[in-house]
C-alpha positions in Angstrom: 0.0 0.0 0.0 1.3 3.5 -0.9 1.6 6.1 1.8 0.1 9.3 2.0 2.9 11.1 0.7 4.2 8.9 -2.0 0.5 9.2 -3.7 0.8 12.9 -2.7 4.1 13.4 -5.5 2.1 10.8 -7.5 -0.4 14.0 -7.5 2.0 16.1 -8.1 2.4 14.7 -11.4 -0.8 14.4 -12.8 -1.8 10.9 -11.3 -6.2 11.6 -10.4 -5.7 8.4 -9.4 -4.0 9.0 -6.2 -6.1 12.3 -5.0 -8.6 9.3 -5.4 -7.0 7.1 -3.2 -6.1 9.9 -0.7 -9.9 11.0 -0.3 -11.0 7.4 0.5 -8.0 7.1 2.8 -8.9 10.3 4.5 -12.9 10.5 4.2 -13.7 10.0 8.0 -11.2 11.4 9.7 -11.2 14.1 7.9 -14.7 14.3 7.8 -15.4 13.9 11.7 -12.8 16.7 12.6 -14.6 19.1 10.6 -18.2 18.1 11.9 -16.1 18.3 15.3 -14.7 22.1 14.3 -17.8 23.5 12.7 -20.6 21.8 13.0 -22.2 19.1 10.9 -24.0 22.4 9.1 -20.5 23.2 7.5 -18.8 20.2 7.3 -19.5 18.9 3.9 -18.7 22.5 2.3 -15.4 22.5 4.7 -14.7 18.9 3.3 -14.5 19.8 -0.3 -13.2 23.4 0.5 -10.7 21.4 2.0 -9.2 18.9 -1.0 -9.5 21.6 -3.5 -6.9 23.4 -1.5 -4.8 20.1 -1.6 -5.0 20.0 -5.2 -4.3 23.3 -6.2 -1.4 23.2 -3.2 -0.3 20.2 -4.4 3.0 21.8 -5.9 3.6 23.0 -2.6 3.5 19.8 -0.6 6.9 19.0 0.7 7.3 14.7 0.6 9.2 15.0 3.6 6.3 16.1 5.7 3.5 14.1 7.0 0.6 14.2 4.9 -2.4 14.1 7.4 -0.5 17.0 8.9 -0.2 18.8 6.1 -3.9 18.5 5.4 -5.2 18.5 8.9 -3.6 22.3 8.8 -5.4 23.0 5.6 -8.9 22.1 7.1 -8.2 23.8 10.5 -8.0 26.9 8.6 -10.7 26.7 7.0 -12.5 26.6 10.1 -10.9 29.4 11.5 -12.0 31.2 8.7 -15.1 29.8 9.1 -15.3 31.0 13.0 -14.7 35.0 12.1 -17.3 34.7 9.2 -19.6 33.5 12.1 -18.4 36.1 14.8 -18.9 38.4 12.1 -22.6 37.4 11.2 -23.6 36.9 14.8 -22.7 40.3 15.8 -24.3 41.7 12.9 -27.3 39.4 14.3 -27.0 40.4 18.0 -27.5 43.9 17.1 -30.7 43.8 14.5 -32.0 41.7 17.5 -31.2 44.3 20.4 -32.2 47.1 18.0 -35.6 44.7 17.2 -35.8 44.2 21.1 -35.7 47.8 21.8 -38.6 48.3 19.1 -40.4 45.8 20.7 -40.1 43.5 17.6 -37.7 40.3 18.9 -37.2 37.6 16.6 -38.0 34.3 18.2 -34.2 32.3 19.1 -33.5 29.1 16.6 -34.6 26.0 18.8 -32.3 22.6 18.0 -31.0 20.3 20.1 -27.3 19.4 20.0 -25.4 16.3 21.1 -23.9 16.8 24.6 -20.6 16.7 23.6 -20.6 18.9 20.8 -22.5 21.4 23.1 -19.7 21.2 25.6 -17.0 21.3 22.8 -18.7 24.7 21.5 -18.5 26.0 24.5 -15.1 26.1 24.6 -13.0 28.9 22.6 -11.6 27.9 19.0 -8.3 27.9 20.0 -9.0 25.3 23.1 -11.4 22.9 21.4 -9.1 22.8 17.9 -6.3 21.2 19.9 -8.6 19.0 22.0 -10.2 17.6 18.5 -6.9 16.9 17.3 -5.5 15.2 20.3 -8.4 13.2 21.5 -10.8 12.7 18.6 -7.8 12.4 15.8 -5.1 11.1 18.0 -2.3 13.3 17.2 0.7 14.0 19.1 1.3 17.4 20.2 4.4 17.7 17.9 1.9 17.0 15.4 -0.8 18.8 16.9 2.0 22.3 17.2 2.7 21.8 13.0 -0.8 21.2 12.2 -1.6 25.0 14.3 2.1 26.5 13.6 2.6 27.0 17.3 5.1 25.7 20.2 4.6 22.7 21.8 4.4 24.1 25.1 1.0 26.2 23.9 -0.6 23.2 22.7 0.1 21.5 26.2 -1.3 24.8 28.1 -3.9 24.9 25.4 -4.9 20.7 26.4 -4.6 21.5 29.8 -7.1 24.9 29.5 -9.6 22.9 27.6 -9.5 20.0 29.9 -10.3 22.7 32.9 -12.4 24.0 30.9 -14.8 20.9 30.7 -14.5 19.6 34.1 -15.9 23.4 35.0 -18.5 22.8 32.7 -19.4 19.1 34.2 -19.4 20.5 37.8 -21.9 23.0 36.6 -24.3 20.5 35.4 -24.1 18.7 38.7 -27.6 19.1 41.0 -26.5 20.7 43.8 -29.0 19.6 47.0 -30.9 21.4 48.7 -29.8 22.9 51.7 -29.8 20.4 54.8 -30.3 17.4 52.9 -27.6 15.2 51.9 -25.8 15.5 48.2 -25.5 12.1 46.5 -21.3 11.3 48.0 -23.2 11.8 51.4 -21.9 15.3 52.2 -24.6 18.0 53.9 
């Protein structure tokens, strides 16, 4: 079986057989980071967004890298790009809604219900949850994980350890908290 990088400079030369080969390879993983990043609204636009950058990069791909690296970049920033596009349209949102508020006209709020999970993983900032995703739902290593962002190693190991904070503060919000005098489930007062 070829690796990644051998079909890559098979690519390079012309070879629609490898990009084939390549997609296949990389469909869910690739896939499931994106619906991970973005949402599963974005992901197939993301997806393609993301191997028509690899084919008109292809020139650019060194063989001496790691491919899923390589690419794993490519579709992280797309989803950054994605993010300010977002921050961008829901500000522009949050004020027609605040100015339709103060006219008495609100617009109802979009009711859907998300997967725990991906609710807790939105909840965290972009630069937290893209380094959890790539550690614990794509198994890289944070060398891998600091080329795939273009940052130190020691920010992606503050960055694990913030997110990881992060969402055992989110689990301790979620837990009941008794009322008071009666005993919490460990079988404190």
């Amino acid at each position: 079986m070829a690796s990644d990088e051998s079909l890559m400079v098979q690519l390079q030369s012309g070879d629609e057989t490898a990009l084939a080969i390549l997609m296949d390879r990389w469909k869910a993983p690739l896939f499931g980071f994106l619906n991970r990043r973005a949402g599963p609204d974005a992901a197939d636009d993301l997806f393609q967004e993301t191997w028509i950058r690899v084919v008109r990069a292809r020139a650019r791909f060194d063989p001496h890298r790691k491919f899923s690296t390589w690419m794993f970049q490519i579709a992280n920033n797309l989803c950054r790009d994605l993010a300010r596009r977002r921050s961008v349209r829901f500000r522009a949102l949050d004020e027609g809604r605040n100015q339709a508020e103060m006219r008495g006209h609100a617009q109802p709020e979009p009711v859907g219900l998300k997967r725990d999970m991906q609710r807790r993983l939105d909840a965290l900032p972009g630069r937290q949850r893209e380094v959890l995703v790539l550690r614990y739902f794509h198994d890289l290593g944070e060398r891998e994980i600091a080329e795939v962002l273009g940052i130190p190693r020691g920010t992606v190991k503050s960055r694990l350890h913030a997110a990881m904070a992060s969402l055992r503060a989110q689990e301790s919000e979620l837990e009941p908290t008794p009322p008071a005098g009666e005993e919490s489930p460990d079988g404190h007062a």
